[in-house]
C-alpha positions as CSV (number, residue, x, y, z in Angstrom):
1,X,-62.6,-133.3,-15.2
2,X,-63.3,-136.1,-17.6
3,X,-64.8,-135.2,-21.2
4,X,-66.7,-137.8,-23.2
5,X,-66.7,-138.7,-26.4
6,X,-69.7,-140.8,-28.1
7,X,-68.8,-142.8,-31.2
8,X,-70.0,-145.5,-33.6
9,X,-73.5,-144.0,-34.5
10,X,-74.9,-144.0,-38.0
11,X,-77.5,-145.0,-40.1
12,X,-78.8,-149.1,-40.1
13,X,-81.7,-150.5,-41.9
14,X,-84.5,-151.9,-39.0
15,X,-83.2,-155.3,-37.8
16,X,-79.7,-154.4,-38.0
17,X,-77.3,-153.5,-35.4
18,X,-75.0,-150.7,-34.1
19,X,-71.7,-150.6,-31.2
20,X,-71.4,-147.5,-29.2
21,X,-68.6,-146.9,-27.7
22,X,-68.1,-143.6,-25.2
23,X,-64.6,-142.8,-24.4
24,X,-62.9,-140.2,-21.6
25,X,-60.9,-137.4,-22.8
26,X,-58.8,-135.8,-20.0
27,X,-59.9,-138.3,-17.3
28,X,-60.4,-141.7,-17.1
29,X,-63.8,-143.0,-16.2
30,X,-63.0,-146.2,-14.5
31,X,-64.0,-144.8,-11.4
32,X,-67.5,-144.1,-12.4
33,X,-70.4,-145.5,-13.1
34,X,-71.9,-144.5,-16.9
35,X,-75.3,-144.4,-18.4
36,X,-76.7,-144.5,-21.7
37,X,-79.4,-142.0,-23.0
38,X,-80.9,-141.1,-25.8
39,X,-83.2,-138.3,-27.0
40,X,-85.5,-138.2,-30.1
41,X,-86.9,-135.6,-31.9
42,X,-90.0,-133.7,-29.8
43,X,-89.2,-136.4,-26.8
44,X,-88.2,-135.9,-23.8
45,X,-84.8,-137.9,-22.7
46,X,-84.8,-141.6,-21.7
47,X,-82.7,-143.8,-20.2
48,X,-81.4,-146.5,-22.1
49,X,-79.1,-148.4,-20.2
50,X,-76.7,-148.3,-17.5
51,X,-73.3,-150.0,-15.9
52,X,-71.4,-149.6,-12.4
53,X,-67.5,-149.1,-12.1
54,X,-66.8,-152.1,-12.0
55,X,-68.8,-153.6,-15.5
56,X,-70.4,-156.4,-13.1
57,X,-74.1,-154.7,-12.7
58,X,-75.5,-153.7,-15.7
59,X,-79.1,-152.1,-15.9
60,X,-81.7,-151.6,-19.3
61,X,-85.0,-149.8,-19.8
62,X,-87.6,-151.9,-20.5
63,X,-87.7,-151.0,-24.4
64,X,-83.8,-152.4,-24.7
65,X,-83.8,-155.7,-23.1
66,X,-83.1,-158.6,-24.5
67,X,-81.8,-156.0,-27.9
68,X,-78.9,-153.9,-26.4
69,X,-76.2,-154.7,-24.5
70,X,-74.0,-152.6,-22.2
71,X,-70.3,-153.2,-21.2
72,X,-67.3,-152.0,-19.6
73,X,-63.7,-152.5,-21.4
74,X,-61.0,-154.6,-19.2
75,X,-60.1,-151.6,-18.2
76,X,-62.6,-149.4,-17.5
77,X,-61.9,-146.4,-19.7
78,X,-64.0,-146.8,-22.8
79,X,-67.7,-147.7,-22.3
80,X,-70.4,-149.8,-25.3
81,X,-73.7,-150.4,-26.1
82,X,-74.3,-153.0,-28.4
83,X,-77.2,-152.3,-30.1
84,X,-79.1,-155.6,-32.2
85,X,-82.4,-156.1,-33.6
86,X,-82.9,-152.3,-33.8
87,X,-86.2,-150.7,-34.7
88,X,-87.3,-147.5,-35.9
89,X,-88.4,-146.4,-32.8
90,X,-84.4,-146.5,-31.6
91,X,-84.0,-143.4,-33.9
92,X,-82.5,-140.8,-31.3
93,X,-78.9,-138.9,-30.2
94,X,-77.9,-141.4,-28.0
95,X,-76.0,-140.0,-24.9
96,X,-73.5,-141.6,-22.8
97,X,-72.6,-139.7,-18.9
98,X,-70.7,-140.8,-15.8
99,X,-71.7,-140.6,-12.6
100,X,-70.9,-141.7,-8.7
101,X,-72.0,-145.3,-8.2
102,X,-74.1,-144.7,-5.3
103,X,-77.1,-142.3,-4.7
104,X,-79.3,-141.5,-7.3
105,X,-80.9,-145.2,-9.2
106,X,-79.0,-145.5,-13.0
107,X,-81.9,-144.2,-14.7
108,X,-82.3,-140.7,-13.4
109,X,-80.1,-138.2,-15.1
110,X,-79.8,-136.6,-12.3
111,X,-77.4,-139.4,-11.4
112,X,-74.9,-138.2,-14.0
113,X,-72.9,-134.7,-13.8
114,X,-70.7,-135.6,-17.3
115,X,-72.1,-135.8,-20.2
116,X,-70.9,-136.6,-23.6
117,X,-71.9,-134.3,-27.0
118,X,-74.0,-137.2,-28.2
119,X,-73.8,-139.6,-31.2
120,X,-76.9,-139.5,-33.7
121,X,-78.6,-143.4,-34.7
122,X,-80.7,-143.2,-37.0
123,X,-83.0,-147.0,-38.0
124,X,-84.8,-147.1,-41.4
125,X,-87.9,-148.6,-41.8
């Protein structure tokens, strides 16, 4: 069983930008489609942004397009988001979790069955 492993989070002035990266421990992920959420305080999860197995579909929640990115290494085991132009509002524990590629649409956690500990950003006004 895979274990994931968030990284890169931190504080950033609005307008500034942030990488996440979310790598396996145990397991590789290559195999797997992975998802980014995030949580903020008194808010319910949200899906942020999502990428199959193989790196080449990539899917955003409205709120992040066109300001994150999400990627795939060349060899699958380490996942990003590439966060730019960021806002207050992006202040959350961002989460990253893998998943089979088919059944469930990226944006449902349901989707996902691993789930990393989370990585905080926090965006200053």
């Amino acid at each position: 069983q895979a274990q994931l492993v968030e990284s890169g989070g931190g504080l950033v002035q609005a307008g500034g930008s942030l990488r996440l990266s979310c790598a396996a421990s145990g397991r590789a992920i290559y195999i797997y489609a992975m998802g980014w959420f995030r949580q903020a305080p008194g808010k319910e999860r949200e899906f942020v942004a999502g990428i199959d197995w193989s790196g080449d579909s990539t899917y955003y929640a409205d709120s992040v397009k066109g300001r994150f990115t999400v990627s795939r290494d060349n060899i699958k085991t380490t996942v990003y988001l590439q966060m730019t132009r960021l806002k207050p509002e992006d202040t959350a524990v961002y989460y990253c979790a893998s998943g089979p590629n088919s059944g469930e649409p990226y944006y449902r956690s349901a989707k996902y069955n691993i789930w990393g500990q989370g990585t905080q950003v926090t965006v200053s006004s």
